[in-house]
C-alpha positions, 0 to 999 in steps of 0.5 A: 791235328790234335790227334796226330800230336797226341800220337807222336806225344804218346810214342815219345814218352813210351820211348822215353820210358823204356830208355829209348836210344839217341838214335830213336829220338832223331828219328821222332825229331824228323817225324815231327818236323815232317808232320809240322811241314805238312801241317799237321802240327802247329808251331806250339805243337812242335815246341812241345813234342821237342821239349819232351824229346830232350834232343841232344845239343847238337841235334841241329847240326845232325838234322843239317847233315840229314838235310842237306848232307853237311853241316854249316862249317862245311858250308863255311869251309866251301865259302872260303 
């Protein structure tokens, strides 16, 4: 595991040294959550990796959409 992170730490911080773009960052997002659920990463693992990616606020309403291809309001507006 330790040298999955280390390779994933090390892409995210020459990303962010060289202005990588919000886009590059869900991107790295969705390979960290995918590493997590395989288990390559730890818990602890992933909270480190999303500190250093400095994820928009409203990154967890996009990883909904990518998900599920929707957001919770729509799951609200569906309910209603």
């Amino acid at each position: 595991m330790k040298a999955y992170f280390e390779d994933l730490k090390e892409t995210i911080e020459r990303g962010r040294a060289n202005d990588m773009p919000r886009e590059a960052h869900l991107v790295l997002h969705g390979q960290v959550l995918y590493a997590a659920v395989r288990g390559d990463l730890t818990k602890e693992e992933v909270d480190r990796l999303e500190a250093l990616l400095n994820l928009p606020d409203d990154s967890f309403r996009l990883e909904e959409f990518a998900l599920f291809g929707h957001d919770d309001e729509y799951q609200r507006d569906f309910a209603a």
